[in-house]
Backbone as ProteinMPNN parsed JSONL, in Angstrom:
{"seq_chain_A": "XXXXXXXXXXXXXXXXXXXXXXXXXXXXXXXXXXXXXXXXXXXXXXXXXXXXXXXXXXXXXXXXXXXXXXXXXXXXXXXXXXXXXXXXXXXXXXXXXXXXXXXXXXXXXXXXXXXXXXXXXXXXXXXXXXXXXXXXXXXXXXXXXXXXXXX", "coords_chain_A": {"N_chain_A": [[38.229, 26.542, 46.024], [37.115, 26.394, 43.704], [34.719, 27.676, 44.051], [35.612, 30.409, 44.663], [36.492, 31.167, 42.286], [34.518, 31.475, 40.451], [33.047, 33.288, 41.626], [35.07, 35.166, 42.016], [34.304, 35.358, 39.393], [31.797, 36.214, 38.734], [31.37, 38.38, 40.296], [32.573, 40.198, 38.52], [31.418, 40.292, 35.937], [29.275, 41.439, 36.58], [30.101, 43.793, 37.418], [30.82, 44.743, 34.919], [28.598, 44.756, 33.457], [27.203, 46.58, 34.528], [29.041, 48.981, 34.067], [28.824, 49.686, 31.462], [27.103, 50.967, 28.884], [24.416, 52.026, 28.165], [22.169, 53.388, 25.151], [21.314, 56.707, 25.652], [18.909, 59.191, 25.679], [18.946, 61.52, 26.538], [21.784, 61.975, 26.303], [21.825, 61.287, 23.13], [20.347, 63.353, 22.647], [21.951, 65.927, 22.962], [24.043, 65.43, 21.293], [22.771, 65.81, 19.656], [22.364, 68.394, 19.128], [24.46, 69.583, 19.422], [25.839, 68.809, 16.66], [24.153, 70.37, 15.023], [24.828, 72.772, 15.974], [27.371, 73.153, 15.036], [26.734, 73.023, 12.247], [25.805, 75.464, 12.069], [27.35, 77.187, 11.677], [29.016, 76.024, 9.558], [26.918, 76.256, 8.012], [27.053, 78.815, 7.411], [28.988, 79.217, 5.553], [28.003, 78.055, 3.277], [26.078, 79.823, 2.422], [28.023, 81.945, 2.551], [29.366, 81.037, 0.303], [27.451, 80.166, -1.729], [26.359, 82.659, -2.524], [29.062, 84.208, -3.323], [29.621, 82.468, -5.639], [26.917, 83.255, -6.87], [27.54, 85.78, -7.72], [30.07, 85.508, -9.54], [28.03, 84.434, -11.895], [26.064, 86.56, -12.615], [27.773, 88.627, -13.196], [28.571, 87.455, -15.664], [31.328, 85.578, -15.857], [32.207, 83.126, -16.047], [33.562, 80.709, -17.773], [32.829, 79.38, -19.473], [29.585, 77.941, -21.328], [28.843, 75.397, -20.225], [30.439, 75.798, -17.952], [28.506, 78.072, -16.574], [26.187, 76.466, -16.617], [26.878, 74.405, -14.498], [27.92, 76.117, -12.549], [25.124, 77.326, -12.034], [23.281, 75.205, -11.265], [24.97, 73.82, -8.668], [24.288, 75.871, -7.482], [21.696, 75.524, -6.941], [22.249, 73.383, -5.107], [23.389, 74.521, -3.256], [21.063, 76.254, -2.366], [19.368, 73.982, -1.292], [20.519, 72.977, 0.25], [21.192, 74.621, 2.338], [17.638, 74.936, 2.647], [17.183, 72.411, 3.469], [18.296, 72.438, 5.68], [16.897, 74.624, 7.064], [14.478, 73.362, 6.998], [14.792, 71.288, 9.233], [15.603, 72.388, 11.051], [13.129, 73.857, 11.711], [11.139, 71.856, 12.133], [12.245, 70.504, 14.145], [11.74, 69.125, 17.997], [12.883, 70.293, 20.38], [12.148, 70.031, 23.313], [11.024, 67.669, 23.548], [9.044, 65.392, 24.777], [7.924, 62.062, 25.423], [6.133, 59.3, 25.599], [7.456, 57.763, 27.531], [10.702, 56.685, 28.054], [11.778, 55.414, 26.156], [10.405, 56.115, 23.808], [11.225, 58.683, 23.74], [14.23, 58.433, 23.007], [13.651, 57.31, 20.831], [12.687, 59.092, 18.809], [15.0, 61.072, 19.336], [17.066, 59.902, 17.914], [16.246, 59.072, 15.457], [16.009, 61.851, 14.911], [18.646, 62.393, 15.016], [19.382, 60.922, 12.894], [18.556, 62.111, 10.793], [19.995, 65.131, 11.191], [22.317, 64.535, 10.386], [21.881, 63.398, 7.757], [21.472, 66.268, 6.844], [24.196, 66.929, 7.987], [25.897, 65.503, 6.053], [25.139, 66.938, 3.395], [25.633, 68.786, 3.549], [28.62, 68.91, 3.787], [29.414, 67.682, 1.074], [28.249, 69.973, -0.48], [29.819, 72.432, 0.105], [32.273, 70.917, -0.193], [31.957, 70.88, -3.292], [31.447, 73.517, -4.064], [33.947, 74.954, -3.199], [35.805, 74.081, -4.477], [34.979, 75.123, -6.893], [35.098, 77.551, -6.769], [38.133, 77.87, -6.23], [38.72, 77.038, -9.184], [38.201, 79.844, -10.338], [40.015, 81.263, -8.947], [38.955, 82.604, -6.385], [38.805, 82.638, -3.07], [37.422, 80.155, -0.979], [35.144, 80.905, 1.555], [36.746, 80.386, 5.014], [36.963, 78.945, 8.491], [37.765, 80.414, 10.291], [37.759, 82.728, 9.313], [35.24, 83.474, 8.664], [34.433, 83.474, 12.263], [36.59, 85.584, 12.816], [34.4, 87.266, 11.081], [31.737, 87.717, 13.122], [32.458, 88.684, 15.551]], "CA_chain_A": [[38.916, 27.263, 44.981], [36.615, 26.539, 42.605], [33.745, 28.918, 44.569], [36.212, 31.54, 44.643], [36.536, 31.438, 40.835], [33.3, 31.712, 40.649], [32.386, 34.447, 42.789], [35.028, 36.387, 41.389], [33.623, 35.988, 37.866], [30.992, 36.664, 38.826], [31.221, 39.857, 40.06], [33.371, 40.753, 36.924], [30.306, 39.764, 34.817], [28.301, 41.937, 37.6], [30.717, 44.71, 37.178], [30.517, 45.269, 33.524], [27.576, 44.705, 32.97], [27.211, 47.946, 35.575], [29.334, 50.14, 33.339], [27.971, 48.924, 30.105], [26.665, 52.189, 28.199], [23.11, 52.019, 27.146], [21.551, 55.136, 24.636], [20.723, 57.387, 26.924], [17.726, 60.095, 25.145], [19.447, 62.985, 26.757], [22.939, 61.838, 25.502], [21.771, 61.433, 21.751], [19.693, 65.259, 22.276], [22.952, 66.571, 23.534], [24.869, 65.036, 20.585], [22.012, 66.554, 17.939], [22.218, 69.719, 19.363], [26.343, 70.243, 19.229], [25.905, 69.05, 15.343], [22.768, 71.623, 14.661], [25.667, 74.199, 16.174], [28.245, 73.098, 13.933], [26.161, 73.075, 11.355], [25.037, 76.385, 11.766], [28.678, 77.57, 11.172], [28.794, 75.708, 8.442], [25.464, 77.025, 6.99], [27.244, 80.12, 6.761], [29.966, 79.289, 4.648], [27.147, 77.511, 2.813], [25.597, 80.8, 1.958], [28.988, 82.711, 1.25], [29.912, 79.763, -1.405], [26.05, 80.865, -2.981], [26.629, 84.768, -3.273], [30.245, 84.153, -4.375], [28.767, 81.749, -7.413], [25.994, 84.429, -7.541], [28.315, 87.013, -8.463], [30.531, 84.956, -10.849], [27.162, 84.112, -12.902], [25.735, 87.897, -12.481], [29.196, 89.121, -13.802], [29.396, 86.532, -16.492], [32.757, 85.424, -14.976], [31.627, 81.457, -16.278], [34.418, 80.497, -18.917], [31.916, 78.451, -20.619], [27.979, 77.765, -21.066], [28.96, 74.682, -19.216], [30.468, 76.15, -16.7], [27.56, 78.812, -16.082], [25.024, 75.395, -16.039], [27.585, 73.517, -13.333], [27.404, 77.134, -11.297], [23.601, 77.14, -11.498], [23.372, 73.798, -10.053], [25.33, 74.081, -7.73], [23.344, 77.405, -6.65], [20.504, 75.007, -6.368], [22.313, 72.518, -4.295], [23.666, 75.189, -1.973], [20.028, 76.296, -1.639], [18.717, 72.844, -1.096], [21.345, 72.086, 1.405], [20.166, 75.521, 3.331], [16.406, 74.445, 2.793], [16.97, 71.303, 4.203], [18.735, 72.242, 7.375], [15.488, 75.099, 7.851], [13.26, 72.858, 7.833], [15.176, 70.661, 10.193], [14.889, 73.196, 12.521], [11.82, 74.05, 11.798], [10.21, 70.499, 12.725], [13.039, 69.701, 15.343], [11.569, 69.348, 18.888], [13.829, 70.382, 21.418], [11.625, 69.743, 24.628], [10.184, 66.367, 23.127], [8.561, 64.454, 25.805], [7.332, 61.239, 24.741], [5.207, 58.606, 27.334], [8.63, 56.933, 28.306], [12.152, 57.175, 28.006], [12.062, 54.466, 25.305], [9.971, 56.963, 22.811], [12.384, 59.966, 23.741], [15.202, 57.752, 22.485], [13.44, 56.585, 19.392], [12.668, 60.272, 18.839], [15.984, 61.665, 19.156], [17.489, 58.908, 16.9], [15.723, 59.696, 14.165], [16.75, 63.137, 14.551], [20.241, 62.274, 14.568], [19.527, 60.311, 11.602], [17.862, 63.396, 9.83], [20.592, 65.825, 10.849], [23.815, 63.031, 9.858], [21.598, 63.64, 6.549], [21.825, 67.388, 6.404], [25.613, 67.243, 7.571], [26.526, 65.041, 4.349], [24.533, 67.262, 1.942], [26.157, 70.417, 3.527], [29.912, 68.436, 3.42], [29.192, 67.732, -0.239], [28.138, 70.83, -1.607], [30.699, 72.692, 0.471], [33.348, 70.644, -1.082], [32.104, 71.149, -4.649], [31.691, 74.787, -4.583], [35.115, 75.203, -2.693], [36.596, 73.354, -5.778], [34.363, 75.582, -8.539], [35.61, 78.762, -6.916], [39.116, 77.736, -6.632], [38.954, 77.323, -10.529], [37.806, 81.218, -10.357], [40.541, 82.197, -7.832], [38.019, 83.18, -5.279], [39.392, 81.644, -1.59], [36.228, 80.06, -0.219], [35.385, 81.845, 3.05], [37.075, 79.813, 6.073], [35.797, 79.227, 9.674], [37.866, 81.925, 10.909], [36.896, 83.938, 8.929], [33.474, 83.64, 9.779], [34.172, 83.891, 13.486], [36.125, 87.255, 12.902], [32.988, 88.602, 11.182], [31.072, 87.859, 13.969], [32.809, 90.334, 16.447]], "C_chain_A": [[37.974, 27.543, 43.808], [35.061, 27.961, 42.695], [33.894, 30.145, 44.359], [36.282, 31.842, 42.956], [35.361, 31.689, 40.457], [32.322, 32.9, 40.524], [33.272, 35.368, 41.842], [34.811, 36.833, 39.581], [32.348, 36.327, 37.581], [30.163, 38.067, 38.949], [31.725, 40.815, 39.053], [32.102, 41.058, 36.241], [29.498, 40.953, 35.452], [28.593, 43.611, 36.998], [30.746, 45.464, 35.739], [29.657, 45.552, 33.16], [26.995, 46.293, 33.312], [27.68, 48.844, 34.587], [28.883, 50.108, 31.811], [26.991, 50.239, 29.524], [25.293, 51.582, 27.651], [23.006, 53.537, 26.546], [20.725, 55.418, 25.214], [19.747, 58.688, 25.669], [18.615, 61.377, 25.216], [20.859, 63.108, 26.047], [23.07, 62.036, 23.98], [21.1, 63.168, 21.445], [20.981, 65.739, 21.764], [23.78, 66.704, 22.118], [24.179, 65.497, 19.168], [22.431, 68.027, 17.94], [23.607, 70.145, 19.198], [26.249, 69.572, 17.55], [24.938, 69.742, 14.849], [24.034, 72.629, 15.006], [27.012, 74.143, 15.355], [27.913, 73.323, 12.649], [25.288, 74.766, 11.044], [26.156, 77.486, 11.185], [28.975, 77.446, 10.029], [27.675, 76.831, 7.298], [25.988, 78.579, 6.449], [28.218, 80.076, 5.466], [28.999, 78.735, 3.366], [26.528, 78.441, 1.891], [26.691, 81.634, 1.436], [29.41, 82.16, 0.389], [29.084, 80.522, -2.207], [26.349, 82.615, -3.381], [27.916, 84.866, -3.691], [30.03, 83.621, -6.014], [27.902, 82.831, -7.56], [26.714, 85.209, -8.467], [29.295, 86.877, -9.551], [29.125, 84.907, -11.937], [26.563, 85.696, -13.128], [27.19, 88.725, -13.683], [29.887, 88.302, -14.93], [30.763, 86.05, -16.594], [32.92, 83.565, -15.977], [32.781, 80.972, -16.872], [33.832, 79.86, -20.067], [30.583, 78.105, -20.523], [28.016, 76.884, -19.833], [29.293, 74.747, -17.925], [29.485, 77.014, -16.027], [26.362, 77.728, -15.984], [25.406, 74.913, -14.627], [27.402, 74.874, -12.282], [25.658, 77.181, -10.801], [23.376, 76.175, -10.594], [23.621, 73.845, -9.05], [25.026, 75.142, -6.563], [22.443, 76.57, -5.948], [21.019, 74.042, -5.797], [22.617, 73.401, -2.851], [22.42, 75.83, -1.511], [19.167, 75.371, -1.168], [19.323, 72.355, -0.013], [20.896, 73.188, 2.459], [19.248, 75.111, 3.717], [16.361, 73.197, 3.857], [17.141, 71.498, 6.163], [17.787, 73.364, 8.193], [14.636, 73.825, 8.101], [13.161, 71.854, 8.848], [14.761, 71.331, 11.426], [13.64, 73.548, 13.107], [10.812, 73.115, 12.756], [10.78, 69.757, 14.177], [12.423, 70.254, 16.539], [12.612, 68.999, 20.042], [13.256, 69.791, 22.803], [10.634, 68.809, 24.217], [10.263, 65.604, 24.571], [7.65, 63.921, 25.354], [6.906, 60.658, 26.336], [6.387, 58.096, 28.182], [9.855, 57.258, 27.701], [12.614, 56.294, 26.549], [11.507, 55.58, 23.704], [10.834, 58.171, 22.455], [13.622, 59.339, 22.759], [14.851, 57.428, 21.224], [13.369, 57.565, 18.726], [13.953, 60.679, 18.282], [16.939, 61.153, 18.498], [17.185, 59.174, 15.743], [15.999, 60.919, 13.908], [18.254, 63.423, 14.37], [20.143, 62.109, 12.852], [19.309, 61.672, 10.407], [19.326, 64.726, 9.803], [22.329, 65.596, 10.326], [23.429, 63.631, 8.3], [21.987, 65.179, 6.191], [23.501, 67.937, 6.645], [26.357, 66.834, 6.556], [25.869, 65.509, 3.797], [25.797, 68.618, 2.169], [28.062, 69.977, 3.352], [29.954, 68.312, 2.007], [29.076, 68.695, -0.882], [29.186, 71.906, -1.106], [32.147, 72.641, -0.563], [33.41, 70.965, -2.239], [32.037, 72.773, -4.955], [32.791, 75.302, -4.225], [35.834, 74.666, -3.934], [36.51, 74.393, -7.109], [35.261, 77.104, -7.992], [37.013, 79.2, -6.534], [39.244, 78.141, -8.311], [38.855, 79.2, -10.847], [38.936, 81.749, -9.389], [39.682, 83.046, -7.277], [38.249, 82.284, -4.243], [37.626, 81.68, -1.29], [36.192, 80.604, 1.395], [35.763, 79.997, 3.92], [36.383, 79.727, 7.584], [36.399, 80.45, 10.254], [37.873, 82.91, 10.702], [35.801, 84.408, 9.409], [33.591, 83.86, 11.258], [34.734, 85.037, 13.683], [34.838, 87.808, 12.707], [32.239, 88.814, 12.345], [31.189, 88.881, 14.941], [33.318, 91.387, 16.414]], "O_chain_A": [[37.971, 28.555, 43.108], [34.621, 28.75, 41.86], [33.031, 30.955, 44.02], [36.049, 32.995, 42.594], [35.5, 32.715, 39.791], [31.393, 33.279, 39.811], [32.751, 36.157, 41.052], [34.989, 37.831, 38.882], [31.866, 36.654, 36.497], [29.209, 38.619, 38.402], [31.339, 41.965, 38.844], [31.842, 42.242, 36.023], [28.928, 41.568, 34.551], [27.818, 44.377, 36.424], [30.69, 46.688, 35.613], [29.564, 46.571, 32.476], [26.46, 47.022, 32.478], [26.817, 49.59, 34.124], [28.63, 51.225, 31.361], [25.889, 50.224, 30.073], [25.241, 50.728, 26.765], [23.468, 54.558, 27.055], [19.651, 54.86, 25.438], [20.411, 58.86, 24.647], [18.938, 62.094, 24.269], [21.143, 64.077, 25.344], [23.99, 62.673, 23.468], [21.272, 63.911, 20.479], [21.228, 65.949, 20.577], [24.172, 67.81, 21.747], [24.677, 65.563, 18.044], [22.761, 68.691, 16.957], [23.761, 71.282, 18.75], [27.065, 70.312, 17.001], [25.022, 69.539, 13.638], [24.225, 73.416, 14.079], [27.62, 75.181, 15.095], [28.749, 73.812, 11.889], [24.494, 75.089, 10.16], [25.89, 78.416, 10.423], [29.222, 78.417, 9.314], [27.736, 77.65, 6.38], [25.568, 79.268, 5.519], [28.129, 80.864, 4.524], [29.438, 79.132, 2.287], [26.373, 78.114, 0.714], [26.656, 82.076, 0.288], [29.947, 82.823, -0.498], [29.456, 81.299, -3.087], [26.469, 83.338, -4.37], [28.054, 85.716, -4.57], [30.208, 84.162, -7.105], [28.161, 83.492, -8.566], [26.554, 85.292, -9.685], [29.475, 87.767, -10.382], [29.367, 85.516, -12.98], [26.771, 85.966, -14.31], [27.122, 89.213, -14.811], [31.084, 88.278, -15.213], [31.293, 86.232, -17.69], [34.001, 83.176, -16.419], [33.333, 80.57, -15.848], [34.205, 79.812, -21.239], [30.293, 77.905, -19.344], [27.533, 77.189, -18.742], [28.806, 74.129, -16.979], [29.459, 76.841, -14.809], [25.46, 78.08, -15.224], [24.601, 74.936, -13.695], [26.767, 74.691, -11.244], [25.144, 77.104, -9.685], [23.292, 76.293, -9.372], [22.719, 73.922, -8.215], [25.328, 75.245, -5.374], [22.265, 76.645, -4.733], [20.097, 73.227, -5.777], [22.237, 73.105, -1.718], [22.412, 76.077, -0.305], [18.157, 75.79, -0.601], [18.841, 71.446, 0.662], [20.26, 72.787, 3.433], [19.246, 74.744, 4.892], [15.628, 73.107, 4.841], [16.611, 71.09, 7.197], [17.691, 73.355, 9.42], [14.227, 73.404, 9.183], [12.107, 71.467, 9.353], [14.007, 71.067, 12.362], [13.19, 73.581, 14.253], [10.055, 73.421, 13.678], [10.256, 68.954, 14.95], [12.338, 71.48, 16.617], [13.021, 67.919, 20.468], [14.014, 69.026, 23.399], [9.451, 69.04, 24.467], [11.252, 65.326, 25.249], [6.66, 64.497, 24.903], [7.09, 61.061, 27.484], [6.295, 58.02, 29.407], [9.933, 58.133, 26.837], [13.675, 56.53, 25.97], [12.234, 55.697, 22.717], [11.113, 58.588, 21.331], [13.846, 59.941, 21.709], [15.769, 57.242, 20.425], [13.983, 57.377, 17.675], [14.156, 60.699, 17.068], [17.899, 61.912, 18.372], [18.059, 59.56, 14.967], [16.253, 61.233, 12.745], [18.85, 64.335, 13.797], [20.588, 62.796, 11.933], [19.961, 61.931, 9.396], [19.691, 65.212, 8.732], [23.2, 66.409, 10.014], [24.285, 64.209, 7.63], [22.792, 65.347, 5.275], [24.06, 68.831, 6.011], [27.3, 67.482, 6.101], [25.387, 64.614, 3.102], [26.531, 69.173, 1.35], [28.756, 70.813, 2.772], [30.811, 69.091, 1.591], [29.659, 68.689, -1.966], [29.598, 72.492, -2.108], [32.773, 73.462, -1.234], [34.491, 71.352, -2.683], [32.529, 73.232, -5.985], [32.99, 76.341, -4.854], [36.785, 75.418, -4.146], [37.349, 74.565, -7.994], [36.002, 77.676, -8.79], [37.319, 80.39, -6.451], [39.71, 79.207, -8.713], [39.611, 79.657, -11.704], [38.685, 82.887, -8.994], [39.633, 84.216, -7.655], [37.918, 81.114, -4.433], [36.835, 82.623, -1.323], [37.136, 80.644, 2.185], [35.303, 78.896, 3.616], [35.367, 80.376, 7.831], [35.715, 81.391, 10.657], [37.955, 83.903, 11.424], [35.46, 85.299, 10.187], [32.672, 84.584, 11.643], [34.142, 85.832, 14.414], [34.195, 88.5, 13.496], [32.019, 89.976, 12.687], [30.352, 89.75, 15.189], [33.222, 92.149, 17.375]]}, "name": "protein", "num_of_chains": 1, "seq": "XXXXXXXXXXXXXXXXXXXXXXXXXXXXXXXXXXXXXXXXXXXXXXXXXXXXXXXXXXXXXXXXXXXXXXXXXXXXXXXXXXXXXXXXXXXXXXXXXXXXXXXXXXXXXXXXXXXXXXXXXXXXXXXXXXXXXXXXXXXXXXXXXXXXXXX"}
């Protein structure tokens, strides 16, 4: 009896261990590459936030000095949050082949990490210029918006 208990915890132990998820290289690519394409959606609304604020500050629209400083800013965060996610792309290697599967993984980790970073800058400044051009009754563009324009 006691063999049998055993044996079958054994193969339990055997069994899990079997399905047991390690980070797989190609799994974390996979998982950069569908937030780089969300993010590129994003990026647009990113840019119609900036030429909406453009055109409030252009059109002295501001209500107050302060408010035409808080629009500037915010110009330069919505171009900093752009900037960032070029030069993501820029440096991001898609067909990275490292000596082993262990480098690929360490690789594509770090690129998570990097584009995690450019999805909380672009969630952040998103939110705050969606807020500034509320105060302006100006509807921030939506996603379906953006995917009409497209076709």
């Amino acid at each position: 009896m006691k063999n049998k208990i055993t044996l079958i915890f054994s193969t339990l132990i055997l069994i899990f261990s079997a399905c047991k998820t390690e980070a797989d290289s190609k799994a974390i690519r996979k998982e950069v590459l569908n937030i780089h394409d969300k993010l590129m959606v994003d990026g647009e609304k990113v840019i119609k936030n900036r030429m909406k604020l453009d055109t409030l500050l252009v059109k002295l629209e501001a209500k107050s000095s302060a408010d035409t400083i808080k629009m500037s800013n915010l110009i330069t965060k919505l171009n900093k949050a752009d900037e960032n996610m070029m030069d993501w792309m820029h440096f991001f290697k898609d067909d990275f082949k490292g000596k082993n599967e262990q480098e690929d993984l360490a690789y594509y980790q770090s690129q998570m990490i990097k584009i995690r970073g450019v999805e909380d800058s672009y969630i952040k400044v998103t939110k705050e210029s969606d807020s500034v051009l509320k105060i302006y009754n100006i509807l921030p563009a939506t996603k379906m918006q953006m995917k009409q324009h497209k076709h």
